[in-house]
C-alpha positions as CSV (number, residue, x, y, z in Angstrom):
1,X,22.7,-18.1,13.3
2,X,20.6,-21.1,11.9
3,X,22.3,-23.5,10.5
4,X,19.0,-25.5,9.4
5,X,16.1,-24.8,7.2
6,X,15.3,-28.1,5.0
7,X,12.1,-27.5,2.9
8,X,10.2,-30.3,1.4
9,X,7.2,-29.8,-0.8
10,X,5.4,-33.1,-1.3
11,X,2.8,-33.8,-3.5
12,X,0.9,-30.3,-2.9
13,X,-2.3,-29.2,-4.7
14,X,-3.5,-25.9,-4.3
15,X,-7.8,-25.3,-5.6
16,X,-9.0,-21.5,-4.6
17,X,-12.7,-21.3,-4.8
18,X,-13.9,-25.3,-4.8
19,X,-17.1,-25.0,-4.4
20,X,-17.2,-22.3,-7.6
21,X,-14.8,-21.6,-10.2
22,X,-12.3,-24.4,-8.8
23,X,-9.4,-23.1,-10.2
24,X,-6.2,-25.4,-9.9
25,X,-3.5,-23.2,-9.1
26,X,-0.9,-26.2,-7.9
27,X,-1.1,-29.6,-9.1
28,X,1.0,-32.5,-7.5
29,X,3.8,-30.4,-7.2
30,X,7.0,-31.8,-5.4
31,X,10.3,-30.0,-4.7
32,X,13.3,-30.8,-2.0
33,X,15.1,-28.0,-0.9
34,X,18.3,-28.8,1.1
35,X,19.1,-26.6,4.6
36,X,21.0,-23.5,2.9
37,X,20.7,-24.1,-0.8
38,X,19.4,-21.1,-2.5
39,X,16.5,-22.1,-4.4
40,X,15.1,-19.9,-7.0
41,X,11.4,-20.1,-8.9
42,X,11.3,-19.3,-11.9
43,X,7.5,-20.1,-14.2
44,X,5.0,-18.0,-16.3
45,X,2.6,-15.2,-14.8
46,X,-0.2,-16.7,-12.2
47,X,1.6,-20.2,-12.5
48,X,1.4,-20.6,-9.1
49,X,4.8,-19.8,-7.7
50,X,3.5,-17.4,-4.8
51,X,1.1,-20.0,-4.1
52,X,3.7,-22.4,-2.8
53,X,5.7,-19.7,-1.5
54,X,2.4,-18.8,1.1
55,X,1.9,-22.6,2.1
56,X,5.9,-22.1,3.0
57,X,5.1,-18.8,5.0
58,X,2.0,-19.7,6.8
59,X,-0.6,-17.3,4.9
60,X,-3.0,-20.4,3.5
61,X,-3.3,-23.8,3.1
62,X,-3.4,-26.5,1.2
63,X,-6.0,-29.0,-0.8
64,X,-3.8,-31.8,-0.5
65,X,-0.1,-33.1,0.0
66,X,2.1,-31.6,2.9
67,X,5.0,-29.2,3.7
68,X,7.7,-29.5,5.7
69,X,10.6,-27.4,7.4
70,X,13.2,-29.9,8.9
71,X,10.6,-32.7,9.4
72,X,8.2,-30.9,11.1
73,X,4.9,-30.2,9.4
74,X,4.4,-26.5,8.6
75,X,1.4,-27.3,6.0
76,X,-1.4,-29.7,4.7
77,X,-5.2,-29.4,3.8
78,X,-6.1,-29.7,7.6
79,X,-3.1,-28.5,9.4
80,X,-1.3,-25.0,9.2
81,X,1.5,-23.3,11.2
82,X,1.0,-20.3,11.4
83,X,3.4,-17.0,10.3
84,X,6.5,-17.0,12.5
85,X,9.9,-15.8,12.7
86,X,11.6,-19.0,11.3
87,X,10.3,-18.0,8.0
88,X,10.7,-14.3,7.0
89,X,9.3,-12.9,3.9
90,X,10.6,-10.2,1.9
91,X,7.7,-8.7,-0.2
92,X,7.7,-7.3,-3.9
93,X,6.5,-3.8,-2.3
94,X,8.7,-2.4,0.3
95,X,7.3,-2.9,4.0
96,X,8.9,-0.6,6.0
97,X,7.7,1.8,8.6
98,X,8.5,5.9,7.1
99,X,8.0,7.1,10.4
100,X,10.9,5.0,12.0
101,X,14.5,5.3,11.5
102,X,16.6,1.7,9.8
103,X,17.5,0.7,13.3
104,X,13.7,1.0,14.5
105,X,13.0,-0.7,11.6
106,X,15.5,-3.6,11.6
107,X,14.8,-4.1,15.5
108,X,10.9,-3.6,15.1
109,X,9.9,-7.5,14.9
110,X,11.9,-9.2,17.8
111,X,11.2,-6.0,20.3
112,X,6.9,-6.8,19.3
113,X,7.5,-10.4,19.7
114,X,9.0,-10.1,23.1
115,X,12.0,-12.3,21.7
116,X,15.0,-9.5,22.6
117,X,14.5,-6.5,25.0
118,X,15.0,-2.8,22.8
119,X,18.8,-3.1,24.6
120,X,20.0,-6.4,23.5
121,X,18.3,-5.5,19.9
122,X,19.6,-2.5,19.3
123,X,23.1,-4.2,20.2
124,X,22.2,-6.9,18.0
125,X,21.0,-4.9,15.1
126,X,24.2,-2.5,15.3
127,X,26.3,-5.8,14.9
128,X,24.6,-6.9,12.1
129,X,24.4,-3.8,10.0
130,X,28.1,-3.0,10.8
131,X,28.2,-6.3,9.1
132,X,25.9,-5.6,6.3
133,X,27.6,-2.3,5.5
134,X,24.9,-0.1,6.4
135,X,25.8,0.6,9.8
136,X,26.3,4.5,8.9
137,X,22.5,4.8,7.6
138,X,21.1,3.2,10.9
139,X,19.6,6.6,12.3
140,X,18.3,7.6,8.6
141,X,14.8,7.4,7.5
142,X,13.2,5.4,4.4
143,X,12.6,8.2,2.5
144,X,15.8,9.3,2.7
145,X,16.9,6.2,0.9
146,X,17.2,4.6,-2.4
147,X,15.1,1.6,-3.3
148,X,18.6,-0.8,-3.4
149,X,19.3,0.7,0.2
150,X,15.4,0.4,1.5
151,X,15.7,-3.4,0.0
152,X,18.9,-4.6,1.7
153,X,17.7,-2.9,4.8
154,X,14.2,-4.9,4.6
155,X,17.4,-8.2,4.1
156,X,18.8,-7.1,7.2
157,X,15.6,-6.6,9.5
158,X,14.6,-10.3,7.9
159,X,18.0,-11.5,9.6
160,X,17.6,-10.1,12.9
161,X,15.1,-12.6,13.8
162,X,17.6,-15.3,12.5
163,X,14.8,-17.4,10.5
164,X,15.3,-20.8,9.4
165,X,14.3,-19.9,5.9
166,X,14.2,-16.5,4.0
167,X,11.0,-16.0,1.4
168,X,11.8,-13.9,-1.2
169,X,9.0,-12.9,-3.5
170,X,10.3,-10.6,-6.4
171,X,12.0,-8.0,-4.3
172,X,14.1,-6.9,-7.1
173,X,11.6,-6.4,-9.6
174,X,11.1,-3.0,-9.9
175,X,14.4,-1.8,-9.7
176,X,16.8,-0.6,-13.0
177,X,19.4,-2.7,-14.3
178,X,22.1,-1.0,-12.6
179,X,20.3,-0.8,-8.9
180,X,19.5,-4.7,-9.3
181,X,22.7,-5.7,-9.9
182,X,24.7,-3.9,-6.8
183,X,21.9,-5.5,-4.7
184,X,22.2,-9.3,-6.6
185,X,25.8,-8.5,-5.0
186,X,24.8,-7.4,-1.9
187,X,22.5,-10.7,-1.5
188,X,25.1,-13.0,-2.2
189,X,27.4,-11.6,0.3
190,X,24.8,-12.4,2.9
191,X,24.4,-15.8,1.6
192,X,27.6,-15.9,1.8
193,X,27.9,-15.1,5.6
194,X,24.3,-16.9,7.1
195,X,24.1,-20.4,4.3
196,X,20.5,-19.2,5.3
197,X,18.0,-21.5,2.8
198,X,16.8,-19.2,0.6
199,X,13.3,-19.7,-1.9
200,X,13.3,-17.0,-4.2
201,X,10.7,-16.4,-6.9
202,X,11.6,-14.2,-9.8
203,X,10.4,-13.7,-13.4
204,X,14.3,-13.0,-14.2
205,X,15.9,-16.1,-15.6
206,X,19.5,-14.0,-15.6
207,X,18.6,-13.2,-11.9
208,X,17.8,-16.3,-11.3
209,X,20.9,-18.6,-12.2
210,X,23.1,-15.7,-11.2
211,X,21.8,-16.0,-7.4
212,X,20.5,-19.9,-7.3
213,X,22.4,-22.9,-6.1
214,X,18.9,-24.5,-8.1
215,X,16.2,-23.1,-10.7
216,X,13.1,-24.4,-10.0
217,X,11.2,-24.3,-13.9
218,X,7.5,-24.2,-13.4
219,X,5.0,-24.9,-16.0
220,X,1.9,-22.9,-16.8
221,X,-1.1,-23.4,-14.3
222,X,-1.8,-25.6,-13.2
223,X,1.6,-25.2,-11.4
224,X,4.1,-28.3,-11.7
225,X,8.5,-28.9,-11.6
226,X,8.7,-29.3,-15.5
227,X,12.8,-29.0,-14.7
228,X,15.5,-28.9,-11.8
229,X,19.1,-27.0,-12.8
230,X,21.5,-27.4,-10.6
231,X,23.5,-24.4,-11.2
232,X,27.0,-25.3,-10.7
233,X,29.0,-21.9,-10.7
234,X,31.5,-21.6,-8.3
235,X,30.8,-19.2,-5.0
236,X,31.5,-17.1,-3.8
237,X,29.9,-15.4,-7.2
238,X,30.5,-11.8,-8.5
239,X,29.1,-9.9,-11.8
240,X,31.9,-11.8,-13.8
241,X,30.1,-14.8,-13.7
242,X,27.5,-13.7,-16.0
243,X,29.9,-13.7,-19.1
244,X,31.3,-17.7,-17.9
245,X,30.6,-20.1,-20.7
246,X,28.7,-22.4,-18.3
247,X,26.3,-19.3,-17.2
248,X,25.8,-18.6,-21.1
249,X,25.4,-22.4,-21.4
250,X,23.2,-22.6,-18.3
251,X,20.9,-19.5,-19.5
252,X,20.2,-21.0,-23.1
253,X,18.7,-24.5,-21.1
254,X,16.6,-22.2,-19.0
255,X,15.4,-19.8,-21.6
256,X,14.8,-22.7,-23.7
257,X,12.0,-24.2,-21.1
258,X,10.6,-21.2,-19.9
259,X,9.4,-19.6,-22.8
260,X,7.7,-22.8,-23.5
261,X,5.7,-22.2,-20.9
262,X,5.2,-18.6,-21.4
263,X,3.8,-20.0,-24.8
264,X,1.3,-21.8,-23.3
265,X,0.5,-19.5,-21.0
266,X,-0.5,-16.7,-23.4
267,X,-2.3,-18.8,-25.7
268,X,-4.3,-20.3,-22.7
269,X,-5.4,-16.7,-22.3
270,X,-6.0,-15.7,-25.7
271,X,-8.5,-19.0,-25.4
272,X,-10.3,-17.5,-22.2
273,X,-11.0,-14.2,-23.6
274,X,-12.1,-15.6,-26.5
């Protein structure tokens, strides 16, 4: 496995449509992110939190300021790495293949690439969902599967290609209370096992300083680090943590600065509809 993965955001400004509507979505934002810390997002609606997280994953670029993974440039307004298997993103909506059983699934990316032969996959992919837990659901198909499973199978198909950096962009967020919490689990667990870095973005701030090593607080677009927790519960973490008296301490200072933000974020829009 990895064992690297430092992220450093540097100054980066994000304008989509220049020449027209020149919307800011990212404004001097700045953000260090050390090899395996879990870094969570957290910021009102269309802050601009997805932006950053596709100048990290190779889907756009940049107006200005850079992006690093482990002192290499991945991003800036005329230079951009393209998608690769150092940095795997796990989308809101599920992404995998119906007609093709979890193992296909899992095995699917390295096999394309040309990185493992089918063999040496398949033995790979067999060790790590024996690891996972999920090794007795390798022949079944998605649809056969809950959304918690079809989630921490998407996890484990990420890991296969043993990616510097995971890019999580609320892959929880349509799941019930119950279903989200087994999987919070689950994710810690492999955390646990890889110290993979992690940037997750998340409209949960109970989510968010239950998983994070740091909470990332953006403000309202104009997206900029109005405040850096460092969430200091101990690991390995289980569903107890949430009743500690530093989590409930921890939640009120995060609460507290979010839904300043969220303020200004719905009276900004009540002003552009008006």
């Amino acid at each position: 496995m990895s064992t690297s993965g430092q992220i450093s955001i540097r100054n980066v400004c994000k304008i989509y449509d220049p020449d027209g509507m020149n919307v800011c979505a990212v404004d001097n934002c700045s953000v260090e992110i050390a090899a395996g810390e879990f870094c969570v997002v957290v910021g009102p609606s269309g802050c601009g939190k997805t932006t950053l997280l596709n100048a990290i994953a190779g889907f756009h670029s940049i107006s200005s300021g850079e992006v690093y993974l482990d002192g290499k440039i991945l991003c800036s307004p005329d230079f951009m790495t393209p998608p690769g298997s150092d940095r795997i993103v796990v989308f809101q909506n599920g992404a995998l293949f119906p007609w093709y059983t979890v193992e296909e699934n899992v095995i699917f990316g390295p096999v394309v690439q040309g990185v493992m032969s089918q063999s040496k996959a398949k033995k790979a992919a067999s060790e790590l969902l024996g690891e996972l837990g999920l090794r007795d659901i390798s022949h079944s198909y998605p649809g056969e599967l809950s959304s918690g499973m079809k989630r921490r199978v998407e996890i484990a198909r990420a890991l296969l290609n043993d990616p510097k950096v995971l890019l999580l962009d609320e892959p929880f967020r349509a799941m019930d209370a119950l279903t989200k919490g087994v999987v919070h689990e689950f994710l810690l667990q492999v955390y646990d096992k890889t110290k993979k870095t992690i940037f997750f973005i998340t409209h949960d701030l109970e989510e968010a300083l239950f998983l994070g090593s740091k909470v990332v607080i953006m403000t309202t677009r104009p997206c900029q680090v109005k405040h850096l927790v460092e969430v200091d519960l101990p690991r390995p973490r289980d569903f107890k943590a949430r009743s500690s008296t530093r989590y409930l301490e921890l939640k009120n200072l995060v609460v507290e600065a979010v839904h300043e933000e969220a303020k200004k974020a719905f009276e900004a829009g009540e002003r552009e509809l008006a």
